[in-house]
VOGU-3710 file (C-alpha; in Angstrom, 3 decimals, decimal comma):
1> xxxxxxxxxx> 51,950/-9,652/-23,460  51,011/-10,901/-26,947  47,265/-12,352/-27,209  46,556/-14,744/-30,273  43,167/-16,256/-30,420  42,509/-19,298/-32,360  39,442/-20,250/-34,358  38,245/-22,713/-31,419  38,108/-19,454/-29,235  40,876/-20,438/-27,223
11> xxxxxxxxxx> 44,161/-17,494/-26,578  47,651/-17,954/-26,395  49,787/-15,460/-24,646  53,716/-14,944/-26,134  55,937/-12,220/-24,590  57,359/-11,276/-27,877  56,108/-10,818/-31,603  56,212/-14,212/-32,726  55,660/-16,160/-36,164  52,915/-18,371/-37,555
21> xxxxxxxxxx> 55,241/-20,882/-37,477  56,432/-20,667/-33,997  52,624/-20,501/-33,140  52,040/-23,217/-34,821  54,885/-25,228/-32,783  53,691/-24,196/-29,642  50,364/-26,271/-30,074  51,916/-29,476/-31,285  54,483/-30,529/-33,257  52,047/-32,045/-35,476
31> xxxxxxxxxx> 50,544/-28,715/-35,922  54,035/-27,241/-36,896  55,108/-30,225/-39,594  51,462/-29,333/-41,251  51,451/-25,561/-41,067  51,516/-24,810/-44,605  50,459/-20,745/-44,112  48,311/-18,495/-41,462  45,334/-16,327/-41,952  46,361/-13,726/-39,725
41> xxxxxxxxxx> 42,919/-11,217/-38,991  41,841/-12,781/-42,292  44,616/-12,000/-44,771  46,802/-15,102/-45,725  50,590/-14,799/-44,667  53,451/-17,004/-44,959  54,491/-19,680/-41,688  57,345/-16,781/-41,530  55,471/-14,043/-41,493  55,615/-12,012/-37,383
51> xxxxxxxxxx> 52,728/-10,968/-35,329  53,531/-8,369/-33,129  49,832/-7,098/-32,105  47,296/-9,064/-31,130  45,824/-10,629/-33,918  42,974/-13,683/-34,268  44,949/-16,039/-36,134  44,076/-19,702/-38,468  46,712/-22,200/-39,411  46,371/-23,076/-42,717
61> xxxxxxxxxx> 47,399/-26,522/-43,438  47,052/-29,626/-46,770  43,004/-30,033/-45,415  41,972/-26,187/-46,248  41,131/-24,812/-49,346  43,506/-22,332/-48,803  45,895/-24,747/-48,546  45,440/-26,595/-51,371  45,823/-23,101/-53,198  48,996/-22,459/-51,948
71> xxxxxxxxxx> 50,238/-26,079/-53,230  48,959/-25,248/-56,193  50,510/-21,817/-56,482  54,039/-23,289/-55,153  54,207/-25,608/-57,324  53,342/-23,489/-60,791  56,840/-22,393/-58,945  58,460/-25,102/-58,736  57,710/-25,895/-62,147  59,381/-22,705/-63,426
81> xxxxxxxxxx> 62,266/-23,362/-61,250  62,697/-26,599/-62,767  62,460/-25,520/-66,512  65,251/-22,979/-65,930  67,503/-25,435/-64,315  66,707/-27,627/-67,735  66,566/-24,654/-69,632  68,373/-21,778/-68,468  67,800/-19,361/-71,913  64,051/-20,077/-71,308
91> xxxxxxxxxx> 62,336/-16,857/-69,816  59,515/-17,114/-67,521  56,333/-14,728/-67,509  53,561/-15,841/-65,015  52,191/-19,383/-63,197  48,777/-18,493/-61,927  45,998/-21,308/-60,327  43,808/-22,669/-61,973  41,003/-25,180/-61,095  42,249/-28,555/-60,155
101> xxxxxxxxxx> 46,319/-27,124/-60,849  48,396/-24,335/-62,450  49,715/-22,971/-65,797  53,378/-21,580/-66,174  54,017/-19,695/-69,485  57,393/-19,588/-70,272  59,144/-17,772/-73,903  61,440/-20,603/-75,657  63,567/-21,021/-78,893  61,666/-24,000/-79,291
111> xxxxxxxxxx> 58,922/-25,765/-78,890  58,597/-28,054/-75,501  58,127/-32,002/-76,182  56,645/-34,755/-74,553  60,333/-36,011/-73,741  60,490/-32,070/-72,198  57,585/-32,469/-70,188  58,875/-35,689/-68,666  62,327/-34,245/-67,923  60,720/-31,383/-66,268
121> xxxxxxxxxx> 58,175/-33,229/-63,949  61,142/-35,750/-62,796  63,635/-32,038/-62,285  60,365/-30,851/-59,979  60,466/-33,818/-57,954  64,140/-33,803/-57,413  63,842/-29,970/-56,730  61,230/-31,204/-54,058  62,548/-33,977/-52,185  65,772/-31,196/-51,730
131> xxxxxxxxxx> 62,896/-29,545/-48,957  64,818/-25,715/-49,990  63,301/-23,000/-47,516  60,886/-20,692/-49,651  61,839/-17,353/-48,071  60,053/-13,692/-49,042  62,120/-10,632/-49,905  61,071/-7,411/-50,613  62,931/-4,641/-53,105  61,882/-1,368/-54,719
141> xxxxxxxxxx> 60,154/-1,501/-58,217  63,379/-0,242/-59,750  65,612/-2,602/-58,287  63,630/-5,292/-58,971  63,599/-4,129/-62,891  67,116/-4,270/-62,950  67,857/-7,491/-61,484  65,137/-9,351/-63,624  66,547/-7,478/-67,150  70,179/-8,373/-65,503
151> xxxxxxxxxx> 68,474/-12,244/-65,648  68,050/-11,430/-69,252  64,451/-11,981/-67,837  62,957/-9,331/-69,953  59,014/-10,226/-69,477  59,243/-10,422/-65,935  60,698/-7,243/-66,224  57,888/-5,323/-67,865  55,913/-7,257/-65,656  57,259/-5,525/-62,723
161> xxxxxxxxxx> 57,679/-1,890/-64,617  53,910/-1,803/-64,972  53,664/-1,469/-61,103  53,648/1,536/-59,868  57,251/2,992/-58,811  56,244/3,822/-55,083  55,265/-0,119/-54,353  57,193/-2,454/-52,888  58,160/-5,899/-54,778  58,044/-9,217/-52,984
171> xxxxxxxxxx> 60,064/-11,808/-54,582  60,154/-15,502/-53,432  63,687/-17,569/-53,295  64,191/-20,942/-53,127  67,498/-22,858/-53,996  68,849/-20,631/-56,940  65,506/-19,445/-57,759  63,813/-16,453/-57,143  60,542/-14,994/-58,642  58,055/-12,350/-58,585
181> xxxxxxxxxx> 54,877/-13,106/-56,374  52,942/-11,422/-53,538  52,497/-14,768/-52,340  52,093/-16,608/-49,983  53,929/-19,684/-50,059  54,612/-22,404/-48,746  57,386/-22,752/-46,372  59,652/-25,597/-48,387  59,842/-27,558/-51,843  59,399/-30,548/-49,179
191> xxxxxxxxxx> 55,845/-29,773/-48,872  54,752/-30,114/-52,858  54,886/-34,046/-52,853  51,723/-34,639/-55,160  51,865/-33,020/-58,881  51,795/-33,983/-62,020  52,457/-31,696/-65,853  49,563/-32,697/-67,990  50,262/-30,587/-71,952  51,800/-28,042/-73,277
201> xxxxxxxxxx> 49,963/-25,180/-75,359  49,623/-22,125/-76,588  49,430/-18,866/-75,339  50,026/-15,090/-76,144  51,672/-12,906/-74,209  48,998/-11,035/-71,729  46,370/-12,684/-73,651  46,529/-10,256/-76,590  46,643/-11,942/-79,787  48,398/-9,026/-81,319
211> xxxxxxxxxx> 51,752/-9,950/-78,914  53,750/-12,932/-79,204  52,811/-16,650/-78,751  54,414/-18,150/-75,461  54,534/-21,930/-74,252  51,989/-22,215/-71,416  52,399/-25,240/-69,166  49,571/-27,381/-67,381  49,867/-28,879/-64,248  47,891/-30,271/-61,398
221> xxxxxxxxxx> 48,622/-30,570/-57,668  46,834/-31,951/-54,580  47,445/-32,709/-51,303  47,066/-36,573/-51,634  47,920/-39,036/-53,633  44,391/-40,550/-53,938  43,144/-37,202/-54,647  45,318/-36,399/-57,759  44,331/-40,382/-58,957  40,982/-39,734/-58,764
231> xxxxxxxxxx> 40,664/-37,003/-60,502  43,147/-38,286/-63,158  40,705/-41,128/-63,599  38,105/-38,765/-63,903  39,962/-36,746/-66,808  40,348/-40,071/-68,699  36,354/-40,824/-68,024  36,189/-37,260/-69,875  38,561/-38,065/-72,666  36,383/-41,364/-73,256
241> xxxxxxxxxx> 32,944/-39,043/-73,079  34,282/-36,048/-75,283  31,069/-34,829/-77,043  32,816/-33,504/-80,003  33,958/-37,895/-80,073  30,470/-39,083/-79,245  28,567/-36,458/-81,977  30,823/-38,291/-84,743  30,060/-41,462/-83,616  26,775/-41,250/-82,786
251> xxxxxxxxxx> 26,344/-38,548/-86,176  24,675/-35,891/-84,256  26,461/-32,972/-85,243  30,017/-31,347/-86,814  31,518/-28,377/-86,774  33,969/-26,723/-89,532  36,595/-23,981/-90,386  34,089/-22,032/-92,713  32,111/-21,646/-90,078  33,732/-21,045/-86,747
261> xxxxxxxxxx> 32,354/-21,617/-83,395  29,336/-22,317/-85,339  27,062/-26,178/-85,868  26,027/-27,833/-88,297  23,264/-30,479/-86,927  22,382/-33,692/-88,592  19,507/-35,169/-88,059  20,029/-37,394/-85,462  21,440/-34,159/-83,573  18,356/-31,832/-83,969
271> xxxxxxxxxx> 16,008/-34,377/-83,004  17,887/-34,462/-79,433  17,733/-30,944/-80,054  14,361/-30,919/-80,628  13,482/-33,214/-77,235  14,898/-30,423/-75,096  13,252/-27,286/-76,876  9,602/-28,941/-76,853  10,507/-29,950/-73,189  11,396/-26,428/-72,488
281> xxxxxxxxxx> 8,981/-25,002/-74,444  6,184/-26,950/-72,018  8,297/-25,065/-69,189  7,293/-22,113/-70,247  3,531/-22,956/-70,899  3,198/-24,686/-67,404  4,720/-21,829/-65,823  3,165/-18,748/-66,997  5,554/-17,535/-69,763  4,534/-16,132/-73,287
291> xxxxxxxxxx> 6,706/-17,337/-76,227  8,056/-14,629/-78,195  10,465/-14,275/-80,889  12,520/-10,879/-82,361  14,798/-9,652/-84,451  18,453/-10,648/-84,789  20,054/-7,321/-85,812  19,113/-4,220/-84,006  20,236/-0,818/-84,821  23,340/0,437/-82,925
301> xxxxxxxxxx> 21,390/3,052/-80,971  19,657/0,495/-79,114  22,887/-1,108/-77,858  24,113/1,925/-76,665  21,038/2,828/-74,764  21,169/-0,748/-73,204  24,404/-0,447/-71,997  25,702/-3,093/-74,427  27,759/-1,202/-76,889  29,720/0,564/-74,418
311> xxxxxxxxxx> 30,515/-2,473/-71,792  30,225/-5,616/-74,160  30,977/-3,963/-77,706  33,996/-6,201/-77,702  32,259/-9,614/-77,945  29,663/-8,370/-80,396  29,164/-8,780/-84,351  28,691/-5,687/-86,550  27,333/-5,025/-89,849  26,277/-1,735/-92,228
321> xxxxxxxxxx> 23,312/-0,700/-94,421  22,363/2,041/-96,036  24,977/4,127/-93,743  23,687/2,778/-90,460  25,504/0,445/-88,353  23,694/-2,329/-86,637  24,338/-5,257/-84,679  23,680/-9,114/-84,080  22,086/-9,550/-80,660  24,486/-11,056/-78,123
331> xxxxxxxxxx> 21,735/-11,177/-76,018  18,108/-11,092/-76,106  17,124/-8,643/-73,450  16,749/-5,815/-75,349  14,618/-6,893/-77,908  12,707/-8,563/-75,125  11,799/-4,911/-73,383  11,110/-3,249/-76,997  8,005/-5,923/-77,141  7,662/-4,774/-73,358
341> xxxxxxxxxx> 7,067/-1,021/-74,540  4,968/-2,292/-77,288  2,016/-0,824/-75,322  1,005/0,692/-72,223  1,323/-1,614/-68,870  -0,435/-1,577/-65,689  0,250/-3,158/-62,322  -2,366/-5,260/-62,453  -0,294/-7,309/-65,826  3,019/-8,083/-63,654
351> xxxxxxxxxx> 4,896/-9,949/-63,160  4,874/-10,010/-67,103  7,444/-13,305/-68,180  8,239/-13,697/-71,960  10,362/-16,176/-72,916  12,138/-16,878/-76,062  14,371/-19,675/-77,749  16,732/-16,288/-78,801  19,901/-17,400/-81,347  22,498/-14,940/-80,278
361> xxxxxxxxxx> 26,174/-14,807/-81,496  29,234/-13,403/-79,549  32,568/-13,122/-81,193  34,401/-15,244/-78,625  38,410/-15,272/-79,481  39,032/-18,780/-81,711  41,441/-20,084/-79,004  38,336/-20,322/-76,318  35,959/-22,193/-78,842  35,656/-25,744/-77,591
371> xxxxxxxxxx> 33,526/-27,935/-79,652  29,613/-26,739/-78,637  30,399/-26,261/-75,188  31,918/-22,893/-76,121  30,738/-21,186/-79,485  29,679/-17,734/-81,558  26,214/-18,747/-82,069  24,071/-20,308/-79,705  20,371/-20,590/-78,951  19,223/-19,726/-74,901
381> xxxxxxxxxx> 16,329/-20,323/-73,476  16,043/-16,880/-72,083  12,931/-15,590/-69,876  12,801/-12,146/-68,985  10,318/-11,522/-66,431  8,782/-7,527/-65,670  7,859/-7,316/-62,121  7,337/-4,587/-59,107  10,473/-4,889/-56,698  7,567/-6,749/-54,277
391> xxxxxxxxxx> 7,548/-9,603/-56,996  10,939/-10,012/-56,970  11,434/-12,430/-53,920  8,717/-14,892/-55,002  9,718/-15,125/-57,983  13,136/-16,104/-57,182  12,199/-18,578/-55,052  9,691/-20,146/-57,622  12,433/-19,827/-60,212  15,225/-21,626/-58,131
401> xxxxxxxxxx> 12,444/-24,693/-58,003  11,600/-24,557/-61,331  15,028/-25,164/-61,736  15,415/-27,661/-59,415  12,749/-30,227/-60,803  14,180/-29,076/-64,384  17,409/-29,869/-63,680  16,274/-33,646/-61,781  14,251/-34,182/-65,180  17,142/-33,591/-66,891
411> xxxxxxxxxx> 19,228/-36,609/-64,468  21,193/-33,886/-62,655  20,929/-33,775/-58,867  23,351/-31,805/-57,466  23,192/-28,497/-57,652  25,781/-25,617/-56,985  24,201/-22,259/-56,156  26,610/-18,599/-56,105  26,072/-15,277/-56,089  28,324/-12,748/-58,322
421> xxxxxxxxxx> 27,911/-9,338/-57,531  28,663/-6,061/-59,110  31,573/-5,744/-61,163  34,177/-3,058/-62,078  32,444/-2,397/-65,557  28,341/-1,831/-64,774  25,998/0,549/-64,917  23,247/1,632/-62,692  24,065/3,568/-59,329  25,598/1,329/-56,100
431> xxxxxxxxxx> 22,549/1,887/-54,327  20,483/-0,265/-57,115  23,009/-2,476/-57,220  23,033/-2,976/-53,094  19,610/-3,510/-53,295  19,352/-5,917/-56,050  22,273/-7,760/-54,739  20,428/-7,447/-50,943  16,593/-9,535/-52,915  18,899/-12,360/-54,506
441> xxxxxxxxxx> 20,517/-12,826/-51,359  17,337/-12,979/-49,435  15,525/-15,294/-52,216  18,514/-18,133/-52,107  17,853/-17,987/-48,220  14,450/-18,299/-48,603  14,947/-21,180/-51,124  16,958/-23,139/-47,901  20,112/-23,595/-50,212  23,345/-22,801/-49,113
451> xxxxxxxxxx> 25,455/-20,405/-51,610  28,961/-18,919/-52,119  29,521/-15,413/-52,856  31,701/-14,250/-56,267  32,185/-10,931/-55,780  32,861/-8,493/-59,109  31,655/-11,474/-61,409  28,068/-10,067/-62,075  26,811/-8,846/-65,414  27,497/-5,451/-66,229
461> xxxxxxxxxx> 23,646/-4,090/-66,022  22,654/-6,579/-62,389  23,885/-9,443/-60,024  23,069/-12,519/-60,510  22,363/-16,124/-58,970  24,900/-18,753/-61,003  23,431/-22,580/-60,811  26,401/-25,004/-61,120  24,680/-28,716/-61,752  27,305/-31,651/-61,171
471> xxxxxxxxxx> 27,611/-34,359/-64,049  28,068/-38,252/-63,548  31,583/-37,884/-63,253  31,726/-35,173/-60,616  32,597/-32,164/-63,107  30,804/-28,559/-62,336  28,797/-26,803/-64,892  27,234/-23,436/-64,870  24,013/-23,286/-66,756  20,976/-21,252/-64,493
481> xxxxxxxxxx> 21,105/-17,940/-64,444  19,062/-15,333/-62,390  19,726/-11,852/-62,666  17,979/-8,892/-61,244  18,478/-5,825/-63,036  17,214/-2,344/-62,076  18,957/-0,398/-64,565  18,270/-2,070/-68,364  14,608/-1,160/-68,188  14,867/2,987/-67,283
491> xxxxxxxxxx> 17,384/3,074/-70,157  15,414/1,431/-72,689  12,533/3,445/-71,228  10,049/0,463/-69,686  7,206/1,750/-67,705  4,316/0,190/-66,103  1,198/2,187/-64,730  0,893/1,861/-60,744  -2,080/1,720/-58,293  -1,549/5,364/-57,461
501> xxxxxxxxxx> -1,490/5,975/-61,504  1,792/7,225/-61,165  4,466/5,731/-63,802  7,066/3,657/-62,571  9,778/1,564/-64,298  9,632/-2,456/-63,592  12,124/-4,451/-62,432  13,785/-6,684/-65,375  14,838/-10,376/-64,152  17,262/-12,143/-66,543
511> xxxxxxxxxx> 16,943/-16,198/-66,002  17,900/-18,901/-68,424  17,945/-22,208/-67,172  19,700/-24,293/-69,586  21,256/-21,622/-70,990  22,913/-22,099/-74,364  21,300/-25,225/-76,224  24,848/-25,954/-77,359  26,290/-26,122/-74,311  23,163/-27,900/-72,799
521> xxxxxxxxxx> 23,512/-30,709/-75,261  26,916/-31,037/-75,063  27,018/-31,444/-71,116  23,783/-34,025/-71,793  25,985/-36,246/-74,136  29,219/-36,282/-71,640  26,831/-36,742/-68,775  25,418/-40,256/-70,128  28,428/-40,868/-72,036  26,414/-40,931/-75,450
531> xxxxxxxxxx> 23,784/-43,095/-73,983  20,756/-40,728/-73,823  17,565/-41,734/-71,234  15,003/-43,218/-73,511  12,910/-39,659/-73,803  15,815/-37,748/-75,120  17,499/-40,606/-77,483  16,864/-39,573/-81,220  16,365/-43,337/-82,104  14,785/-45,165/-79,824
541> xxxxxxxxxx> 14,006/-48,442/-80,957  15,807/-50,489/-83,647  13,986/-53,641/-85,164  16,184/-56,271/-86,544  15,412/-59,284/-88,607  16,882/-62,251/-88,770  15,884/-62,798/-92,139  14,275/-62,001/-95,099  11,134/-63,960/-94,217  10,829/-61,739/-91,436
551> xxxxxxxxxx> 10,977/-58,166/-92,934  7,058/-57,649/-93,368  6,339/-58,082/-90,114  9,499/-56,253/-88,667  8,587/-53,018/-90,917  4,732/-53,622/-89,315  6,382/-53,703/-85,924  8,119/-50,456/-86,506  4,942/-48,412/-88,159  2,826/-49,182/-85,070
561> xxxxxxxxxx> 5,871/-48,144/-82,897  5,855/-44,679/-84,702  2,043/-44,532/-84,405  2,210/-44,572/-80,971  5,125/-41,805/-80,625  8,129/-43,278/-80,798  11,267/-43,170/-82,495  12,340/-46,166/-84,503  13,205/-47,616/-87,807  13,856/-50,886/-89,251
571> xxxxxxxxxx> 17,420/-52,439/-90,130  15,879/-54,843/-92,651  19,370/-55,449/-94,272  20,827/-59,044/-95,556  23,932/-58,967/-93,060  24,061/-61,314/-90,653  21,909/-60,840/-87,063  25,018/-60,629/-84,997  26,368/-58,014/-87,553  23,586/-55,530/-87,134
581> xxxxxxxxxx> 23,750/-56,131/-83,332  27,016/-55,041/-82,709  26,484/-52,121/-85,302  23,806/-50,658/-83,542  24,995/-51,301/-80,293  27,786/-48,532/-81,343  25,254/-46,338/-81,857  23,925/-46,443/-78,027  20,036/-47,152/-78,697  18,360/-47,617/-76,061
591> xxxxxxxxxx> 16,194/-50,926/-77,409  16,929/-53,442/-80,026  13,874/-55,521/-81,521  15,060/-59,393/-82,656  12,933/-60,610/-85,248  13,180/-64,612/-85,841  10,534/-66,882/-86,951  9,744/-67,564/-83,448  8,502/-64,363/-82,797  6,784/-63,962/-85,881
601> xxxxxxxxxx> 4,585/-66,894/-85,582  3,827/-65,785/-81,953  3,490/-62,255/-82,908  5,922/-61,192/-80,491  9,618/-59,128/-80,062  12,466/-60,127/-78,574  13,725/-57,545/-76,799  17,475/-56,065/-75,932  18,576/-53,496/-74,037  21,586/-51,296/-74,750
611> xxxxxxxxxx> 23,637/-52,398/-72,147  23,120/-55,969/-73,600  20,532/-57,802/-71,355  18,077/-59,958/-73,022  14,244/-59,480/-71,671  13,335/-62,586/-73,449  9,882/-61,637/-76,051  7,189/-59,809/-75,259  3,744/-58,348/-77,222  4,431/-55,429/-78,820
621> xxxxxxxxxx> 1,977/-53,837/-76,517  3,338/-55,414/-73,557  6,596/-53,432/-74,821  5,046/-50,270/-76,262  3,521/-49,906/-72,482  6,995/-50,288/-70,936  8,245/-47,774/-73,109  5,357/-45,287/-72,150  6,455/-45,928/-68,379  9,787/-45,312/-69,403
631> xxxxxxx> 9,767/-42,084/-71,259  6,835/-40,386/-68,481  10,280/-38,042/-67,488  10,196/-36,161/-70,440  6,571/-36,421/-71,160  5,796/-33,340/-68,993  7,194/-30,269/-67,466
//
């Protein structure tokens, strides 16, 4: 007798080996129409896949993340079962997921259209509502090689030739169509109901840019049709907030070819700038952190005792003198430890925390650069705090609220907290690593936050904590960082004096929690869409006359406005009132002064807000005091 248990604890007994999907039937038929896959002893199978021990088994179905995945993953499928029925000389490579959807990059004669892209999504859909069984097969490496190059399917081919020749291939049919994939699937084309192909772009063949440029395909896929509208609505909230839009309109910033992945900032741009690093800055004074500030080339020997040159020399800038090589600090940790070993250090000075606002560049490839969100030179607020392993846990925990009330200053509330752990490429020995992996762990539960585990996505010198705040529009960012990192400081040679006068080498922690500036800024303008909370907007206050009679006391207006610490000018030009109201209301201030007559006999403003409402006139210290209440956020750390 077969015994399956089920995730409510309940067994079923079968006489014979039995599939998920028959499993699935036996407990409804509901159950059975749903059953999109089975995690089977916790490996995901296919609906056909047979149990023949006994096994703990989950039914996977539309509500699961898993499921969803699988959708996703069909219908990258589907998509390059479609293209070859449209276009059978096309070759097809791979069709990963993605977040949200799927890619497909497929090699063509020409490029795909718009009219393509159509054809293609309304070929899926037919393909679709045709419900063809997805069915596994399995061949030899060799065979499979010759039936793909017999395809005149020569990618997937060397695809399949990389694996090694003792492995077997699975292969996934459905109608005419068959592909590589170790799946699983779902069971039918029926099932993928909800997709949609969203651009076409570039891509190079296994990512190298030395191999040739393929057509890579974008898609999403969900389960409902709500679910894909809503987040199509949220894509076109994005479009309308696209920082590199906003910083032209709103002349903060631009970016050009002579200098790639690099920003220029105007002044309106470096003043917003300039809001977060003071705010920061206070951070750091409030919470026990010396500013510091050091080089930004270092010798190449340094970066090879770090670690760096060997693990990261790929992403770094280089440069020669005087026959040495040297290099431009992708990060600031290392320089951070040399002021560390500046002199001798006892016990009784940890935990030590220096922080710096450290410019680093990294030689990101030009086809990842996206506006300031993803650059070659950046600024970080990085801390790096020496500590005993005792210090580690509290302060974690006093980090991760730090953080928390940052973050809230900020206008982000939700928070997203995961922790990567050691990847393929480190340093260190496993047993640091366990235990450095082990005091994050036990600091996020002593925080009370819930967390997800990535596992191999560490740094290459130390696990770390990854804080994901949500925007305004529901999108996930990854700024916070904590990392804990027993390995850095013994190579750089960090020492500390302890209690028993023995020497022993600190433990290093790694935090940023805005990370790069850029990217900080950039998030800021899509979060409020341009229009920045009063403390962060680089122009707060606009004063507008009405007239010409009116421009003394409008400029006297804005003078005792900047006396009291705020941002504002005067528009004291001869255009028309309404004019210079819509033309600033572009510009997403948050206050507009009007400046009649009236309100200069009475020595008043009349004051509008950016979203248009009229808060009839006030004293100018009536409004300079709602301003103070206003801009309190930002006022202190």
């Amino acid at each position: 007798m077969l015994n399956i248990k089920l995730p409510d604890g309940s067994v079923r007994q079968f006489a014979q080996a039995v599939t998920v999907a028959e499993v699935a039937a036996s407990i409804g038929p509901g159950l059975a129409k749903a059953a999109l896959a089975g995690r089977v002893d916790g490996r995901l199978v296919d609906t056909s896949f047979r149990i023949g021990t006994d096994a703990e088994l989950a039914i996977v179905t539309e509500r699961d993340k898993d499921g969803l995945a699988l959708i996703r993953h069909s219908t990258a499928h589907l998509l390059a079962y479609a293209v070859k029925t449209l276009f059978p000389d096309a070759q097809v490579t791979i069709g990963p997921v993605i977040e949200n959807g799927f890619y497909y990059d497929f090699a063509y004669k020409r490029p795909f259209t718009p009219e393509d892209l159509a054809a293609i999504e309304k070929k899926m859909s037919e393909l679709a509502k045709k419900d063809y069984p997805v069915t596994r097969e399995v061949m030899s490496r060799d065979q499979a090689v010759a039936m793909f190059k017999g395809m005149g399917e020569h990618y997937k081919a060397e695809i399949i030739a990389s694996i090694p020749a003792d492995q077997e291939i699975g292969l996934y049919r459905e109608g005419d169509f068959i592909d590589l994939c170790r799946g699983p699937h779902v069971p039918s084309t029926g099932k993928l109901k909800v997709f949609k192909l969203m651009k076409v772009a570039g891509a190079y063949w296994r990512g190298d840019s030395k191999n040739e440029m393929l057509q890579r395909i974008y898609g999403t896929a969900w389960a409902k049709k709500e679910e894909q509208e809503a987040h199509l609505h949220m894509l076109a909230e994005a479009e309308k907030r696209d920082h590199r839009k906003l910083a032209t309109q709103l002349d903060l910033f631009h970016m050009q070819e002579e200098a790639p992945g690099m920003v220029f900032w105007h002044p309106k741009g470096w003043t917003l700038w300039q809001q977060v690093e003071q705010y920061m800055r206070r951070v750091y004074q409030d919470n026990g952190y010396q500013e510091v500030r050091c080089p930004q080339i270092l010798d190449r020997s340094l970066w090879e005792k770090s670690g760096h040159w060997e693990n990261y020399r790929e992403n770094m800038f280089t440069t020669e003198s005087e026959k040495r090589t040297y290099a431009v600090k992708p990060m600031n940790c290392p320089g951070h430890v040399q002021i560390y070993n500046a002199g001798l250090r006892s016990y009784r000075e940890l935990p030590l925390r220096y922080g710096e606002f450290g410019a680093c560049h990294r030689n990101e490839a030009s086809g990842a650069l996206h506006g300031i969100m993803r650059i070659r030179a950046f600024t970080q607020d990085d801390g790096h705090i020496f500590c005993t392993e005792d210090q580690i846990l509290p302060e974690c925990v006093a980090y991760t609220a730090l953080l928390q009330k940052v973050y809230a200053d900020f206008g982000f509330g939700e928070i997203v907290y995961k922790l990567a752990t050691r990847p393929e490429k480190r340093v260190g020995a496993d047993e640091l690593w366990e235990k450095a992996e082990r005091a994050l762990a036990e600091s996020l539960g002593a925080s009370g936050v819930p967390y997800e585990t990535l596992p191999g996505e560490g740094a290459f010198y130390g696990p770390k904590i990854e804080y994901h705040l949500k925007d305004s529009i529901g999108r996930s960012w990854q700024c916070g960082t904590m990392q804990v990192d027993f390995s850095m400081p013994g190579r750089l040679g960090a020492e500390y004096v302890a209690e028993d006068n023995t020497r022993k080498v600190p433990v290093m922690l790694h935090r940023a929690i805005v990370g790069s500036m850029e990217r900080f800024i950039g998030i800021l303008v899509e979060h409020y869409a341009g229009a920045m909370p009063l403390w962060l907007a680089p122009l707060q206050v606009v004063a507008l006359n009405i007239s010409a009679g009116q421009a003394d006391y409008t400029a006297g207006v804005v003078e005792k406005l900047r006396r009291s610490g705020f941002r504002a000018e005067a528009d004291l030009r001869n255009e028309k009132i309404t004019y210079k109201i819509r033309e600033h209301s572009i510009q997403k201030l948050p206050y507009q002064l009007i400046i009649g007559e009236q309100e200069k006999a009475a020595s008043k403003v009349a004051v509008r807000t950016r979203s248009g409402e009229d808060l009839g006139q006030m004293t100018l210290a009536e409004f300079i005091e709602r301003l103070q209440t206003e801009a309190r956020v930002g006022s202190a750390a």
